[in-house]
C-alpha positions as CSV (number, residue, x, y, z in Angstrom):
1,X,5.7,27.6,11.0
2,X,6.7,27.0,14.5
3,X,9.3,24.7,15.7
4,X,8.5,22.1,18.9
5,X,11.5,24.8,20.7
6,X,9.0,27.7,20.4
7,X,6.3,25.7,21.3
8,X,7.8,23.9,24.6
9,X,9.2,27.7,26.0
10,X,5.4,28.8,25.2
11,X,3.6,25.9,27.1
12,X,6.5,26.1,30.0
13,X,6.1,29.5,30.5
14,X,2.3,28.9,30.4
15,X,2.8,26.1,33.2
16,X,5.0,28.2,35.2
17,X,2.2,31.1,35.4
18,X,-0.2,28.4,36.7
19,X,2.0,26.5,39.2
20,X,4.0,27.5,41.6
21,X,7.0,25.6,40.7
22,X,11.1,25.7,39.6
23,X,11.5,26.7,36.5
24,X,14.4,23.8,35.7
25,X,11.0,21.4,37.2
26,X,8.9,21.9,33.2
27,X,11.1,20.0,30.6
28,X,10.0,17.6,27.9
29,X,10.4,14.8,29.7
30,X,7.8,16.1,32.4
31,X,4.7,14.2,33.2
32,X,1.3,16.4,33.8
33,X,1.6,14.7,36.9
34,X,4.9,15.4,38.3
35,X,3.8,19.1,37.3
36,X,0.6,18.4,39.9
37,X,-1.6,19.5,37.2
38,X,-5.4,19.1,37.3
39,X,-8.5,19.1,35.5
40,X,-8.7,22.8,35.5
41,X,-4.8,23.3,34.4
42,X,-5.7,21.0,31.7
43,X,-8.8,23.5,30.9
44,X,-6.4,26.1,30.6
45,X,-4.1,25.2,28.3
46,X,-6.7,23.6,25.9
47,X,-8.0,27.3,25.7
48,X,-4.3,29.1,25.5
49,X,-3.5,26.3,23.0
50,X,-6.5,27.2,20.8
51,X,-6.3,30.5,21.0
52,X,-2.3,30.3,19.7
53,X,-1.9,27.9,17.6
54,X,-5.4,26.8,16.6
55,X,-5.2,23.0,17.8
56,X,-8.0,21.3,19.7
57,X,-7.0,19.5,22.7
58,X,-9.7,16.7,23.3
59,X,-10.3,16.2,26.9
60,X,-9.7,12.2,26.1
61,X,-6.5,12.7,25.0
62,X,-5.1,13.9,28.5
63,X,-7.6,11.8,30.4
64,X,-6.6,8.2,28.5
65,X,-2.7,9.0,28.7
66,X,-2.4,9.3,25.1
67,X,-0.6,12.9,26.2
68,X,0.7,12.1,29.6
69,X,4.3,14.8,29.2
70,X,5.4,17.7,28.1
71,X,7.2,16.0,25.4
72,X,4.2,14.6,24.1
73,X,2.1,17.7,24.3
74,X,4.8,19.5,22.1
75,X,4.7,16.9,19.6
76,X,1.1,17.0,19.5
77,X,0.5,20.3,18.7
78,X,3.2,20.7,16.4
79,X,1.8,17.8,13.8
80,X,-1.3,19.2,14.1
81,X,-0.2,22.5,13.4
82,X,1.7,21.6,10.5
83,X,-1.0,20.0,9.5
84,X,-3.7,22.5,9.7
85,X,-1.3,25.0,7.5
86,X,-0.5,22.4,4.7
87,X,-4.5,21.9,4.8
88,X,-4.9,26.2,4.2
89,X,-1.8,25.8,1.8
């Protein structure tokens, strides 16, 4: 099972792939828009999320705020994770 560590140094090094930005600039507390990303970003790491830890990023979630940080992000995918693996258990 992963921890929300793993998870945050997989999504930052995701971001910093994508944006040209300071590495010290992706930290929980990091709003998707102080990280200037857009729709396609967000396209992006729905796909790289699914792909590694099997969690489906609705569009709805980013686009209503109800993930608006990193910190949130992380969370997300690690419940949902958990989840899904108690569910296969």
């Amino acid at each position: 099972m992963l921890n929300e560590n793993q998870i945050f140094d997989e999504l930052k090094a995701l971001i910093l792939d994508m944006k040209e930005i300071e590495e010290d600039q992706v930290q929980l507390s990091s709003s998707f828009e102080a990280l200037e990303l857009d729709s396609l970003d967000f396209v992006e790491v729905q796909v790289s999320v699914k792909k590694r830890y099997g969690v489906d990023l609705v569009s709805d979630l980013f686009a209503s705020g109800k993930i608006a940080d990193m910190g949130q992000l992380v969370g997300y995918i690690a419940a949902e994770s958990a989840q899904k693996n108690t569910a296969e258990a």
